[in-house]
N, C-alpha and C positions, 0 to 999 in steps of 0.2 A: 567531605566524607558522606557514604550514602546514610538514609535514617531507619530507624527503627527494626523491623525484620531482614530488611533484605542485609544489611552488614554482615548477615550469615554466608552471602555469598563471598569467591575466593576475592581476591584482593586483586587488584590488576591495575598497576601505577603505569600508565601509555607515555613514553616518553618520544616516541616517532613513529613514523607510518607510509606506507611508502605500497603503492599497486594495491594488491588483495591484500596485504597484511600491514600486521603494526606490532610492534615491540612493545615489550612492559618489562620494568626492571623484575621481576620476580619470576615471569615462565620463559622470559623470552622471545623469538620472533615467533607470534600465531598467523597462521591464514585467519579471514574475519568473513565467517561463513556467516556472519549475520548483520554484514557490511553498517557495523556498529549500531544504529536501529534500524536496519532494513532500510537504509537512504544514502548511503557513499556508492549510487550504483559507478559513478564514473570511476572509483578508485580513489587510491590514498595518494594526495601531495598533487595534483594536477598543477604543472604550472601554469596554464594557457589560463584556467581558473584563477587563480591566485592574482596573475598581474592584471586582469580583468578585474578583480576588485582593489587591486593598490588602485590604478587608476581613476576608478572612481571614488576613493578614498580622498587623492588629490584632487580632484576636481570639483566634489558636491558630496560629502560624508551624509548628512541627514538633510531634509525639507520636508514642508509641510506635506500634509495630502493631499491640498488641492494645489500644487505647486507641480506644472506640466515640466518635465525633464525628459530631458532626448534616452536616456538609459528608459525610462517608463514606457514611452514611445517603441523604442526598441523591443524592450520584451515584450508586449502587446501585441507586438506585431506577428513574432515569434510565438507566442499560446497561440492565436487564433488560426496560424498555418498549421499546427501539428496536429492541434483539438478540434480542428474544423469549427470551433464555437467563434463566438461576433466580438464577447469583451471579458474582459477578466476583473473580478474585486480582488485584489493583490490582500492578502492577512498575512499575519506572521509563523501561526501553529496549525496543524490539522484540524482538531478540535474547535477550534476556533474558525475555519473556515467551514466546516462542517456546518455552527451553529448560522455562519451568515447565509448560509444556502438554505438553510429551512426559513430564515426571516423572511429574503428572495422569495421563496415558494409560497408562502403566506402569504405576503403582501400581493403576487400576481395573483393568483388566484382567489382570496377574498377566504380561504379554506383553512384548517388546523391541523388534520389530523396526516399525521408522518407513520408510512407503513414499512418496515424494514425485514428483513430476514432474522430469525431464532437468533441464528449462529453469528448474527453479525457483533463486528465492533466499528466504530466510527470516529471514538476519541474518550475522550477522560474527564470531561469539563459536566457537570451536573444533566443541564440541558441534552447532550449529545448522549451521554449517560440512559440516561431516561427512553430515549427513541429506540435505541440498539438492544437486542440481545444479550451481549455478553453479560458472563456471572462476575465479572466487577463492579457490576452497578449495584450486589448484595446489600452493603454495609449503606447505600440509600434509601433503599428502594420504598421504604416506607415515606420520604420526604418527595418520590417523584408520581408524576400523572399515570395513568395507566399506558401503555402500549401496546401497539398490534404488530405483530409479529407472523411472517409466512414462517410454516414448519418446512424441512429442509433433510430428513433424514437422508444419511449417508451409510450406505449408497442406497439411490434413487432406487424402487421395484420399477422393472422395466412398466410400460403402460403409456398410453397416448389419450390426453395429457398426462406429462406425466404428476407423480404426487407434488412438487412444487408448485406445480401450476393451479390444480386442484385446490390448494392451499391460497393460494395470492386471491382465487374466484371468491373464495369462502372470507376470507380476511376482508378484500374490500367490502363485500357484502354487508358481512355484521359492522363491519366500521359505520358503512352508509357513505357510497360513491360520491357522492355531490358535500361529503366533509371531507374529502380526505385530500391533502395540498399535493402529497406527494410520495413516492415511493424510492428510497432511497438503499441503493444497494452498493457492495462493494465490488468492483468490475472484477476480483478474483479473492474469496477469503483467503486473508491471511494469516495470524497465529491462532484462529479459533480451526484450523486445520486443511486449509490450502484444498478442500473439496470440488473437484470440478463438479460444475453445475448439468443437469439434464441438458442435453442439447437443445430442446425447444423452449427452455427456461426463460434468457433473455427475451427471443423475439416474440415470447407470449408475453410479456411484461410490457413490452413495450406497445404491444398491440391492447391489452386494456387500460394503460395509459392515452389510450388516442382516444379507444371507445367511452371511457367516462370523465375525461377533460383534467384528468391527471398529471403535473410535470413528474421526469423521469430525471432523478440524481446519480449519477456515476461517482461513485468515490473510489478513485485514484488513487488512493493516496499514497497505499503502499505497493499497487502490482503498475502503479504507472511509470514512464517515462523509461521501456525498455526493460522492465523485470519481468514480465511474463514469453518476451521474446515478439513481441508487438509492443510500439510506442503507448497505446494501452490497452489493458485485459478485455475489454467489450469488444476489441475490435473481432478476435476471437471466432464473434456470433455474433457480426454482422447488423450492429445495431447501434443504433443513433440517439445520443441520451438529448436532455432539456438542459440541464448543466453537469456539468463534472466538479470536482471537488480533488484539486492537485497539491502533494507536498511533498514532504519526503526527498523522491529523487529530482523535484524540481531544480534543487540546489546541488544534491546531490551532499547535503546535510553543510557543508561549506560554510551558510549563512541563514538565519531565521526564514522559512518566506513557506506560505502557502498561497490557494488559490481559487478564486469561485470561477468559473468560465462559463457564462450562459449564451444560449442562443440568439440571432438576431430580435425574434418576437420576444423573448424576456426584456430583451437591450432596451427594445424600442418601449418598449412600457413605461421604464422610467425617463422614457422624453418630455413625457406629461404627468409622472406620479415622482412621489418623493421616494429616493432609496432610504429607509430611513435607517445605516449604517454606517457608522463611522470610528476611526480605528488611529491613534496618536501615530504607530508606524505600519500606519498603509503602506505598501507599495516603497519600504525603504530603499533607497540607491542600491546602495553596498548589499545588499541581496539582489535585488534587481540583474546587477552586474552579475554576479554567480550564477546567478540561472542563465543570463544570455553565455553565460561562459560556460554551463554545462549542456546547454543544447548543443552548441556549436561543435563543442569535442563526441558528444554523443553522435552527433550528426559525421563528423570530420571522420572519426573510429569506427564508424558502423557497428556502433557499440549494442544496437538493435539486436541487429543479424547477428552477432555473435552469441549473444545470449541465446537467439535461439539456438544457433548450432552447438556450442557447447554446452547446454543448457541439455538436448539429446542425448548429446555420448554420454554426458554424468546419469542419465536417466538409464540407458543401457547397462554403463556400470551398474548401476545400482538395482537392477532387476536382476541381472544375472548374478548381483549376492545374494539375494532374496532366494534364488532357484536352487541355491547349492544343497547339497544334503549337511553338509559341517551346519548350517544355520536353521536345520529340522523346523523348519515354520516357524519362526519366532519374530522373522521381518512379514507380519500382514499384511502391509503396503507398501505401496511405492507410487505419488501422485505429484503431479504439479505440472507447472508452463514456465519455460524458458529457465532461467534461476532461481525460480521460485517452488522448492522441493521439497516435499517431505517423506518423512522413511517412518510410518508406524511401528512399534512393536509391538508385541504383545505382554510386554511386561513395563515398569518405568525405568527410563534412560538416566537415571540423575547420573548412575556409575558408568556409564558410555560416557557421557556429560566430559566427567573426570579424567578418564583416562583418552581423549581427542584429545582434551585440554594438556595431558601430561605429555602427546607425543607430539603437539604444535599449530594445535587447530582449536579457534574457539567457535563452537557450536553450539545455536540456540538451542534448546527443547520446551516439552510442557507434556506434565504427565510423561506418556509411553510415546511421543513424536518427537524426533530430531527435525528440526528447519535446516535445510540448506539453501541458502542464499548469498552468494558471494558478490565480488563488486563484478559490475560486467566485463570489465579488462581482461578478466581471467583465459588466460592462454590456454590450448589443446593443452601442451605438455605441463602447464599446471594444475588442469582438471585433473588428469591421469596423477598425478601427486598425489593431489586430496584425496582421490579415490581409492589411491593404494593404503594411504594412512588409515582411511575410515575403514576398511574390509582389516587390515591389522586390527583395528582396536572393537571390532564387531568380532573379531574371533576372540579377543580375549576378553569380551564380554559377556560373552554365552559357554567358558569354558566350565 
């Protein structure tokens, strides 16, 4: 059972699941518009997935870390074709590969200080807590270090640079350039509001990255592996991180596994230095197996290009509710990349929440934003489903 506050929410016992959706003895079949935590992008019940991990189940269920296996071998091989990075530190949770990434950056660099975005989140673990933005870190924040944080308002005043950039100049500054290990952002916000960033955002960042000997962190975690309609969101804006920071749809939620992926010159650092990281289930098999089984389907499905394309038409859908006069301004936004969607309103959604819920669709929100994010399998003729559900239950929201 869940703890303490959130028991408030509805109850939803999952007994099967099967493509975009999953059954719960209580509502019924839902679409899973928030592909359970934003990481089943391949879909529900894959079996190309599944006998990919029986088999490694027979053959080598756990080993050690340092214990070389052809499954480890294999996905290695697979991160550093998709990520164009040199080597992977295999972890189990986001959070947790998050923190081995700032170790990583520390250690190369000889530096401390982690610069992130306002609006960011990067995990839930004290540490990672502490670097990021988000207003979960409240109920700490007196037990963590300070943090510097670029300001990010949405949406950007037009201007060259623009205010992000402006911000990241002022940030490293007061930081002090020659402290600071590393700039870690997320290649597309996620639940802090799915914001696209100013266009000259990324490749300014990465251009004061070069200028003051800065590594550049891509966290992945949640717009990677085909959820923003690019294998990852930076690709977007044409820009080359130091490491990336992968989970979520690695596995496509399957099996525990995250990921650190750094560059050849990080690799090569610790030829001659110590990683001093080390983790009981590094790099477990039977995750292992999952991820080379969710590349391959994502690869085999052109499960990419599909999000992007249907990723569009829900996008079209969903602006042209926005435009209608029945919805007199009430939808202020309409934002995102590939399946990665959000529908602002101008009031809060908890009662939209409900009534998706009631007609067969579970929908994340927060505050006045629905997330739409489905598994990427999601068919033409089943995007136009959702979307006829959702314009249903937006009129009887605003009646």
């Amino acid at each position: 059972s869940t703890w303490s506050v959130q028991t408030a929410a509805p109850v939803m016992t999952i007994d099967q699941a099967r493509g975009a959706r999953f059954h719960t003895i209580e509502h019924g079949w839902l679409w899973d518009l928030e592909s359970q935590v934003y990481n089943v992008n391949i879909g529900h019940g894959n079996v190309h997935v599944q006998e990919r991990m029986i088999a490694q189940i027979r053959e080598m269920p756990t080993a050690a870390p340092n214990a070389v296996l052809p499954i480890r071998a294999e996905l290695g091989a697979l991160l550093s074709r998709v990520t164009g990075l040199e080597k992977a530190f295999l972890a189990t949770g986001g959070s947790e590969a998050v923190e081995n990434a700032i170790k990583i950056a520390r250690l190369v660099t000889g530096r401390s200080k982690i610069i992130t975005r306002r609006s960011s989140y990067h995990g839930a673990t004290l540490a990672v807590l502490g670097v990021a933005g988000d207003a979960r870190k409240q109920p700490f924040v007196r037990d963590l270090a300070p943090a510097y944080h670029i300001e990010d308002p949405y949406p950007c005043a037009p201007g060259s640079p623009s205010e992000w950039v402006r911000s990241a100049e002022r940030v490293i500054e007061d930081a002090g350039a020659d402290k600071v290990a590393a700039i870690l952002l997320e290649g597309f916000t996620g639940t802090n509001g799915m914001q696209l960033p100013p266009g000259d955002f990324w490749p300014a960042i990465r251009a004061l990255c070069d200028r003051h000997g800065i590594l550049l962190i891509d966290d992945e975690i949640f717009s990677g592996f085909g959820r923003t309609g690019k294998w990852f969101a930076r690709e977007h804006w044409g820009v080359e991180p130091d490491m990336m920071v992968l989970g979520k749809g690695l596995t496509s939620g399957y099996a525990p596994l995250s990921g650190v992926m750094v560059s050849a010159a990080i690799a090569s650092h610790f030829d001659d230095h110590r990683l001093w990281c080390g983790l009981t289930q590094y790099a477990h098999p039977v995750s292992c197996a999952a991820a080379v089984g969710v590349i391959e389907v994502i690869e085999r499905e052109q499960l990419v290009d599909n999000s992007d394309r249907i990723g569009a038409v829900l996008h079209t859908r969903l602006t042209a509710l926005a435009r209608r006069a029945s919805v007199h301004g009430a939808i202020r936004d309409v934002r995102g990349l590939g399946l990665m969607r959000a529908v602002e309103f101008d009031r809060p959604v908890a009662q939209l929440h409900a009534i998706l819920l009631a007609k067969g669709a579970y929908v994340p929100y927060r505050d006045q934003t629905l997330f739409l994010c489905p598994p990427l399998c999601l068919s033409g003729t089943e995007m136009h489903t959702v979307a006829d559900l959702i314009e249903d239950s937006v009129r009887l929201f605003l009646k």
